[in-house]
N, C-alpha and C positions, 0 to 999 in steps of 0.2 A: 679621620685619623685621631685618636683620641692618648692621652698619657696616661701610663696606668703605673701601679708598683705592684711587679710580682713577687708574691708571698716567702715562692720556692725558691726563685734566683736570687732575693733582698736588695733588687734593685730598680729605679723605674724601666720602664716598657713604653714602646709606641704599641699601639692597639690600631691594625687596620680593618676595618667593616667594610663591610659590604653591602650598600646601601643599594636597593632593588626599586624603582617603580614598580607601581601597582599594574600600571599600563604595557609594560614590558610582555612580549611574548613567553610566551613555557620553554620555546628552543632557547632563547636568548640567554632566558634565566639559566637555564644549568650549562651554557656554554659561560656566562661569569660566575660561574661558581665553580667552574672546573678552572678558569682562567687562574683564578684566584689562588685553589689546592696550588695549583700547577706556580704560579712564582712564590710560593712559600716551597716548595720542592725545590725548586730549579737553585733556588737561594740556598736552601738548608744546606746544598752539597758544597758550595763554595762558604761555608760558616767559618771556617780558622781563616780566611782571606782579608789581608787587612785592606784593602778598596770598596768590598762589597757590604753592604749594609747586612749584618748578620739577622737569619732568622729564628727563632729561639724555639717557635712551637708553633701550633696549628688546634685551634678550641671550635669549638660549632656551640651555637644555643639559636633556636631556631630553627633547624636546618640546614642557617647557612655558615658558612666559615670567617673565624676572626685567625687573622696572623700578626702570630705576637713577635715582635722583632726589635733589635736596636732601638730605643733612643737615641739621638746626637743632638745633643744641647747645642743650640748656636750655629747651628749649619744654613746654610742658603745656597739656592740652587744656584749653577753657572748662568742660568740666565739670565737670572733675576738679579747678579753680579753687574753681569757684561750690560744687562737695560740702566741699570741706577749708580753704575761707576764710569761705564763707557769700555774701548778693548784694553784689553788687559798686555801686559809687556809679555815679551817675546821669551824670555826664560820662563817666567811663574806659566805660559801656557805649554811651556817643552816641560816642565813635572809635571801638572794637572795630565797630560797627553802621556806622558808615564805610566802612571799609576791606571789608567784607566786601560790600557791596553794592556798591564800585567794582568788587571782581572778577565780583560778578554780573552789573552790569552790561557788562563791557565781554566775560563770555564770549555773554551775550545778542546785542551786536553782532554775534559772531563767530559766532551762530549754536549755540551752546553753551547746553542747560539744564544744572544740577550735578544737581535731583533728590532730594537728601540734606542737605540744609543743617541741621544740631543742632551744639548745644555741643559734641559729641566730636570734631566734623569740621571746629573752628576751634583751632588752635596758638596760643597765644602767646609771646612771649619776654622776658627783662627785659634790660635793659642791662648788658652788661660788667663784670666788676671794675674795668678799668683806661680805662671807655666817657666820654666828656666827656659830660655831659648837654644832649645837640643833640636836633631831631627826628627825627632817624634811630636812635635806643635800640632803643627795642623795636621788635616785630612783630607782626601779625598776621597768619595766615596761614589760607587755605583749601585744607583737602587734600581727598583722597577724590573723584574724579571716577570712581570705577568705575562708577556705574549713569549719567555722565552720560547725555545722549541730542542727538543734532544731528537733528531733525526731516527735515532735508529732503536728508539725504547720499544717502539711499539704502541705509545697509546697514542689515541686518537687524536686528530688537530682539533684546537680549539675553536677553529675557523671552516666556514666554507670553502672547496678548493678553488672557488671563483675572489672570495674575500679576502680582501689586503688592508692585513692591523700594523699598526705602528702608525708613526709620524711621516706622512710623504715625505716634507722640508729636507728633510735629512736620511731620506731612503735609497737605496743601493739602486739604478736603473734597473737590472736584471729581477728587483722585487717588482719593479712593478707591469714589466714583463710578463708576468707570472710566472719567474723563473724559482726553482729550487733558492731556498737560505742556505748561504755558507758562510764559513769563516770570514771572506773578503768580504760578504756581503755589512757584516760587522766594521771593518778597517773602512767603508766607502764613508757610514755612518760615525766615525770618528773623527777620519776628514772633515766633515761637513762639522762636526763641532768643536774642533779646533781653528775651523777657518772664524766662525762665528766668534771666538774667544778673541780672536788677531782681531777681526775686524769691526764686529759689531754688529753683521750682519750675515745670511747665508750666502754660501756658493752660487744658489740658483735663485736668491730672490727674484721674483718679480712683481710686478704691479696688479697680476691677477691669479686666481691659480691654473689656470689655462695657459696664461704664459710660463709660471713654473713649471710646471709637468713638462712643456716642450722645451723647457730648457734645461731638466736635469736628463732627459731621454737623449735629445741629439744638439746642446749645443755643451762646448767645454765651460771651466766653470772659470767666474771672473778673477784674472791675476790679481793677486793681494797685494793692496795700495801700500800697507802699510809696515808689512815686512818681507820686505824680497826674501832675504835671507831662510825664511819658510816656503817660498813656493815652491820647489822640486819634492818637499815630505807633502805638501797640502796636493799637488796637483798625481803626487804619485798615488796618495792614498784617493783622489777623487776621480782616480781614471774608471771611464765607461764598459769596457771591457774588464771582466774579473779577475782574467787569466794574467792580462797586461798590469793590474792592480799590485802596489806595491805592497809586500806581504809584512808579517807582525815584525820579523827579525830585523830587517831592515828598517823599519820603519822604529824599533827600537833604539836601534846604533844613529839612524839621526836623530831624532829626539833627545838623545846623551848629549848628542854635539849640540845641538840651541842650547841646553839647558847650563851647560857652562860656558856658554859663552859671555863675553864681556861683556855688562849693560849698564844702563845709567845708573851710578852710583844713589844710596836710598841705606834705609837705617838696621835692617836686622838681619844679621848676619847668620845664615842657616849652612849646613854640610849636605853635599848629595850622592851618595853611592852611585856607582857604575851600574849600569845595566846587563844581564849577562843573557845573550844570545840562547836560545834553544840550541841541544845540542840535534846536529840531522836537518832534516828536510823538516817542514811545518806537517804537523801530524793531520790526518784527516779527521773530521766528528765523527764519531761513533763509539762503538764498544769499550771501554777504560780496560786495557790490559794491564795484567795483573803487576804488582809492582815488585821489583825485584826486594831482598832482602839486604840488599846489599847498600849499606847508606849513600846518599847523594854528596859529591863532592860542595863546600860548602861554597857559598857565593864572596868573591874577590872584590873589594870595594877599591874604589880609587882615591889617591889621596883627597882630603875635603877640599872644596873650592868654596871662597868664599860666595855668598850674594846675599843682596840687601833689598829689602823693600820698599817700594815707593814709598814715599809721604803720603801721598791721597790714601795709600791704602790701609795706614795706621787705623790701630783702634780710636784715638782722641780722635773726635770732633773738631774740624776746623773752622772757622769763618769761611764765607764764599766768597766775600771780600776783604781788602787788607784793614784792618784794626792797628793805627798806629804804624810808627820807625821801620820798615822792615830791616832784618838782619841781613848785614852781609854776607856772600855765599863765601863757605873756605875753599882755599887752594885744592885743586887734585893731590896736593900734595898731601894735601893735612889730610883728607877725607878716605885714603886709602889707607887700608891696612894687610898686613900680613895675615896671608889664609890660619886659620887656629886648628890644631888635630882634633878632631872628634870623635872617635870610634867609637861603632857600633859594632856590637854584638852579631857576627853571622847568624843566620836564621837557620834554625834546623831542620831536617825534610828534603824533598825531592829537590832537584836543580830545579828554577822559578824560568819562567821566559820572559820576567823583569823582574825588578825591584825600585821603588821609591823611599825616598824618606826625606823630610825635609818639609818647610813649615811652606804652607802656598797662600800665597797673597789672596781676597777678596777681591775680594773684589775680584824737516829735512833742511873786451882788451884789444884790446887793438894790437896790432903789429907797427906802431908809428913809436918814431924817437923819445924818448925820455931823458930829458938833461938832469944831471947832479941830482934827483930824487931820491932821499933816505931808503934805509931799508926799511920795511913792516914796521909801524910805530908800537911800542910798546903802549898795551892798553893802560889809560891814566888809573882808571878806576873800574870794574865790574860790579853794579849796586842790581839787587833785586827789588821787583814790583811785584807785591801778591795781587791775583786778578780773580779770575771764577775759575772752573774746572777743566780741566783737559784746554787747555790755550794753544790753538793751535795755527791759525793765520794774524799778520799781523803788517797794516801801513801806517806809514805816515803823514800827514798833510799837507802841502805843500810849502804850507809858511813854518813848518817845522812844532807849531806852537800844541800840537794834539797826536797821540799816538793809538791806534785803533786797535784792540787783541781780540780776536773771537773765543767764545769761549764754550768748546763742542759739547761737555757736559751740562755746564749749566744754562744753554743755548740763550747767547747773551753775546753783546759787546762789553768792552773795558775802555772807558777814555778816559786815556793819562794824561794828567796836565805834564807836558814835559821841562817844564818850568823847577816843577817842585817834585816830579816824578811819584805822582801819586794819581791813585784814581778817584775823579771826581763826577763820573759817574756812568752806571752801570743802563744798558738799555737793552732788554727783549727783542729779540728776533724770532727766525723758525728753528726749526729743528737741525740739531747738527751741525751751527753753523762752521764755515770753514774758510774760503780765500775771502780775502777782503781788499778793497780799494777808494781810493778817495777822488775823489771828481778832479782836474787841474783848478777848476776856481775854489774848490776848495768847502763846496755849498754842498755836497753827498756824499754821502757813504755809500757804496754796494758790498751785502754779504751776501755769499752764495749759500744756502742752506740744505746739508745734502740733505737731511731727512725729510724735510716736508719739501723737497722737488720747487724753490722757489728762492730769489734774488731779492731781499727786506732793502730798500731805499730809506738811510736814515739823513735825514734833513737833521746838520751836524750844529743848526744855530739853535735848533731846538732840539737836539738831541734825543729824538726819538724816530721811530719807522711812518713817514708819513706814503708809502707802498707798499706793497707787496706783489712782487711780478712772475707768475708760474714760468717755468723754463724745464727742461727736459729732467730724466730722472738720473737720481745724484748729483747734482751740479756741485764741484767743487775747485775751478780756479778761477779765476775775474781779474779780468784787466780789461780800463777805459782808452779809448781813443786820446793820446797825447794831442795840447791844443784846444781844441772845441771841446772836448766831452762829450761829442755828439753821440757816441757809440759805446756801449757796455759788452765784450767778449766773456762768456762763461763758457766751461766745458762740464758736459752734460757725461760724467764718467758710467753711466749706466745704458746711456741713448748711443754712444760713441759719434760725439756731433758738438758743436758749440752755437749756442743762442746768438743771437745778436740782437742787444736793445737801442733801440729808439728811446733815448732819454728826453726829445721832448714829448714822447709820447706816454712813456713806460711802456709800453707794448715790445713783445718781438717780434721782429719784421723781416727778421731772417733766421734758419738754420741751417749747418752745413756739417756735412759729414765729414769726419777725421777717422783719425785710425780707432784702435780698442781701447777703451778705455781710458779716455784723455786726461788728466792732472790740471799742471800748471799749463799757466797761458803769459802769455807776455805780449807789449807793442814797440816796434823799431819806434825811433824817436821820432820819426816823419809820421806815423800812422798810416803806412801804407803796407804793412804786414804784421801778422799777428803770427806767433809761436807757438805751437801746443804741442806739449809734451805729452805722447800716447804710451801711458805704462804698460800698458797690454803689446803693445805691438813694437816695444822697443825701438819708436824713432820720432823725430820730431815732423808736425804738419807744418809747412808753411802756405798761410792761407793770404789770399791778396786780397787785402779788404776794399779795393775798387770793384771788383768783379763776384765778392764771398765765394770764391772757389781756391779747392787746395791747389798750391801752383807747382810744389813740391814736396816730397816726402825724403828725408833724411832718417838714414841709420843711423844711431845713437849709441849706446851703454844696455843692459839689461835692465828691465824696468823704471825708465825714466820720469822722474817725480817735480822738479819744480825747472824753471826756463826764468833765466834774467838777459837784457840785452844789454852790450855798453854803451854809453853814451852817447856816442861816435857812429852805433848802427856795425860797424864792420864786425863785431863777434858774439853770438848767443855761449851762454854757459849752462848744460844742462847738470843735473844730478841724477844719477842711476844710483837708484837703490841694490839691484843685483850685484853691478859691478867695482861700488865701491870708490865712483871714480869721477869724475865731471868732465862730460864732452867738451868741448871746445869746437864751436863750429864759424867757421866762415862764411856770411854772408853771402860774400861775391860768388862765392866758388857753390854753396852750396854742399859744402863738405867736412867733415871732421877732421881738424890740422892738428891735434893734438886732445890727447885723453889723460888727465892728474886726477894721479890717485890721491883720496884724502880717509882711506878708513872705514869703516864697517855704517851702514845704515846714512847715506847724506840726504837729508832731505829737503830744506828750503837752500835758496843762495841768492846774495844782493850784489850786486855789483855797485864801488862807491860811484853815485853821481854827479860828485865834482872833475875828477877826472876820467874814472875807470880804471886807474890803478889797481886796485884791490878787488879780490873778489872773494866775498861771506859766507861759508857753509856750515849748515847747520850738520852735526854729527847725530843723529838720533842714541844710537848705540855706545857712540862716547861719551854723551855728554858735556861736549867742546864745540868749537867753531873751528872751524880751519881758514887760515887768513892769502890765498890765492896772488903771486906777485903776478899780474896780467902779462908782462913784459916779460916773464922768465917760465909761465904757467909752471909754475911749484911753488908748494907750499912754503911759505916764510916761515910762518907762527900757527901758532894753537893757545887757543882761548880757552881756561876753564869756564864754563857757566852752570847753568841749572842743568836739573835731569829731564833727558827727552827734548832735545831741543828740536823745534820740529821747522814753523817760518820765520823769518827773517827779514829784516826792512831796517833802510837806513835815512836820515834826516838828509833834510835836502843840502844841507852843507859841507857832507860825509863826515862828519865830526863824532856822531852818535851813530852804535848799532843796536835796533832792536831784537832781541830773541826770546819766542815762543818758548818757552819751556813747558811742554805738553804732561810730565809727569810730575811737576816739582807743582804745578797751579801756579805759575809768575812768571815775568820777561826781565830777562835780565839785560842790563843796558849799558853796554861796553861804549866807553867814552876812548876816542885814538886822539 
């Protein structure tokens, strides 16, 4: 790809060539050089498309063909976002999933599959230095139309009818079937890169490509850990059947809904048009009938909704670590504001089967008497700690004197002196790391690390990883045997199974199978049961750690994400990310006594360890805690904190609450 300035247009140009081996076959060659014609064709027809990276022209010297197309200063592909920022929030992925489906759809009209749709083959852009912040900032952009395919033009495929181009990762079952390209087959290939934008990773990863292939063919694709609130659009778009496959309209109209939905508050305030449905049934590829004369009624926009940007995802450079005082976080009160009217200009031309606009980001008690006990104390104080990137589990130590933050971008620990509430020092782990725990004497740390599949032992006097112990793949909750320490409990959310280590061996010395895709894990205060929350299969395991066998399986909430036990042992408190709501289960009985709701997105929760009183949820989508009266399970109070609040942990005298704040990069530290 080279820059060029053209003379005609008085503007810069991308110049792409077509670079041949010498060694390449004669079929080979004129099959990418027809590839080549063929996405500067395919592109040229979607050219007034604001999604699609415009083609300008098509020049040969040599024989073979250059396509001269768009420049886009500043752009970076979605993957190369989601690798080096981490997943991105739940609205900035509901417009990126806008725009990218308006240009599918509207190449579908024209009779255009793309074929290729993954994160490398979507651009984004951020707004100007000197850019007014309107909805016209950023971009998104769909390039790469080389393999598209127009079914019914008549010319030849570019391919063998045995051969399948594109990207597997992200390919439609029925392609690699050898089944006909369709429209859906496009929407499966969207799926699959908006789940990777939520999560970080694919639908079907697996550990080989032998397992992948057998697991986008016949097995379903893994519930998303990290925003319920999308898995009915993600699972609708990745269904296995085509016919069953949720189509562009629909698929539409939720995508509107995440996009204004309420999220953690952040700095730049952007407007988003409504989406407007195709009028009829979803047209089929082929032939472009002719268009009538008769102008298109214009497109209805909805009043503007405010939304804001993370911090991580600003232009300024930050420190990875705190420099100095940090500022206090302000009130919900102060940090909201009244939505601003922005109108835009209707677009003129045919009805669209979306529309975007808008700037796109870069880049979770007991039932026993209670005498004379106050209500919810009001928090003394709420102070922030800047840490490393994406913060997302986080304990405390037993003697309260050290606070532990994981930090999944810049795969790292943070330890706070909690003295002086600052970090005094930062220490490397694996990849991704995520739940963390502290031994009872107080002598290790364990972080579970989903990306590199292994549990970092950091010896807390020296404060560095003196292990490193393989455990299943994704490992992301940990909890130690209360007592001895003898035992380390991981959930292994890609294995559907939990490790068990032998800490004086480091080794594991047991596995045991739980439900789908296990989360948090927790231990009764005896150590004679462990809790895992199985997101996938919406219930909690309970595993008897005398015998490592599950003893019981418990219904839960929709997608349930973290597990605290009270003090006392008689009640676990789950969080459901679907449902918005926090089980409440009884021990004895083995059963759900009660389900409190607290609000969109909850994903970690402490229960205080003094008494149990209290129980801590973190709100991811609110950017609050929710303060749980055990005794009356409802909610007391609500905590402002940072954005993204994700785990939670509290000092052992319940005096102090730690929270993860997963988008802000800090933990804020509600003093009761």
């Amino acid at each position: 790809m080279w820059l060029a300035h053209d003379q005609e247009l008085a503007c810069e140009v991308a110049l792409k060539e077509i670079v041949l081996s010498p060694d390449i076959p004669e079929s080979e060659v004129s099959a990418r050089i027809a590839r080549a014609r063929g996405e500067a064709q395919h592109a040229a027809r979607l050219r007034n498309h604001p999604h699609v990276v415009t083609v300008y022209d098509i020049v040969e010297s040599g024989g073979l063909p250059w396509i001269v197309m768009e420049f886009v200063p500043g752009a970076t592909d979605l993957e190369a976002v989601v690798r080096d920022q981490g997943p991105l929030p739940l609205a900035d992925v509901a417009r990126i999933g806008l725009a990218i489906l308006d240009a599918l759809m509207e190449g579908h009209r024209l009779g255009v599959l793309h074929r290729d749709v993954k994160p490398a083959n979507v651009l984004l852009t951020g707004p100007g230095p000197h850019a007014s912040r309107t909805t016209e900032d950023g971009r998104v952009l769909l390039t790469d139309y080389g393999i598209a395919l127009e079914p019914s033009s008549g010319a030849p495929r570019l391919t063998a009818p045995a051969e399948i181009i594109g990207t597997v990762r992200f390919m439609a079952p029925e392609r690699l079937h050898g089944g006909t390209p369709t429209p859906a087959s496009d929407l499966f290939s969207l799926g699959g890169t908006l789940y990777f934008a939520l999560e970080g990773t694919g639908p079907f990863d697996r550990d080989s490509d032998c397992a992948l292939l057998s697991a986008l063919l016949s097995e379903p694709p893994t519930p998303p850990r990290r925003t319920a609130e999308a898995a009915p659009l993600l699972l609708g778009l990745l269904a296995k059947d085509p016919e069953q496959r949720m189509d562009g309209d629909e698929a539409a109209r939720q995508l509107t809904a995440l996009a204004v939905r309420p999220g953690p508050a952040s700095a730049q305030p952007v407007t988003l048009p409504t989406v407007v449905p195709s009028a009829g049934p979803r047209e089929p590829v082929g032939p472009v009938p002719p268009r009538s004369a008769e102008p298109a009624p214009q497109t209805e926009l909805l009043p503007p909704v405010e939304f804001r940007l993370p911090a991580e995802f600003q232009p300024a450079a930050e420190p990875e670590e705190p420099v100095g005082p940090p500022p206090e976080p302000p009130h919900r009160e102060q940090r909201e504001e009244k939505p601003r009217p922005h109108p835009r200009p209707p677009r003129s031309g045919h009805r669209r089967a979306g529309l975007i606009a808008g700037a796109v980001a870069l880049v979770a008690g007991g039932a026993g008497v209670y005498l004379a006990l106050p209500d919810p104390p009001a928090p003394a104080s709420v102070s922030s700690i800047r840490v490393g990137g994406h913060p997302e589990g986080v304990a405390v130590s037993p003697d309260g004197r050290r606070a532990y933050v994981t930090n999944e971008r810049s795969s790292s620990v943070s330890v706070i002196d909690t003295a002086t509430n600052k970090v005094d020092r930062t220490i490397p782990v694996g990849s991704f790391p995520k739940g963390v725990e502290v031994s009872p004497d107080g002598h290790r740390a364990y972080v579970a690390n989903l990306g590199s599949g292994s549990v970092s032992v950091i010896d807390t006097a020296a404060n560095k990883v003196d292990s490193t112990i393989p455990v299943g793949r994704q490992p992301d909750g940990v909890a130690v045997s209360p007592g001895d320490g003898s035992r380390v409990y991981v959930t292994n959310g890609r294995s559907d199974s939990v490790s068990v280590i032998d800490t004086a061996t480091n080794k594991v010395d047991r596995t045991i199978p739980v439900g789908s895709s296990p989360a948090g894990v927790a231990m009764s205060p005896d150590g004679r049961r462990a809790y895992v929350a199985n997101l996938g299969s919406g219930s909690v395991s309970v595993v008897d750690t005398t015998t490592g066998k599950v003893g019981r399986t418990i219904p839960v909430g929709r997608s349930p994400q973290a597990v605290d036990v009270s003090p006392d042992g008689r009640r676990v408190y789950v969080t459901s990310l679907g449902s918005g709501a926090v089980s409440v289960v009884d021990t004895t009985t083995g059963k759900v006594d009660d389900t409190v709701p607290v609000g969109s997105g909850p994903q970690g929760v402490a229960v205080s360890p003094d008494n149990g009183r209290w129980a801590y949820v973190t709100g991811f989508s609110s950017g609050a805690v929710s303060v749980i009266d055990t005794a009356t399970n409802e909610v007391g109070r609500t905590i402002s904190v940072g954005s993204g609040p994700a785990g939670v942990a509290m000092s052992p005298d319940g005096r102090r609450v730690y929270v993860a704040d997963f988008s802000s990069g800090s933990v804020s530290v509600i003093t009761v």
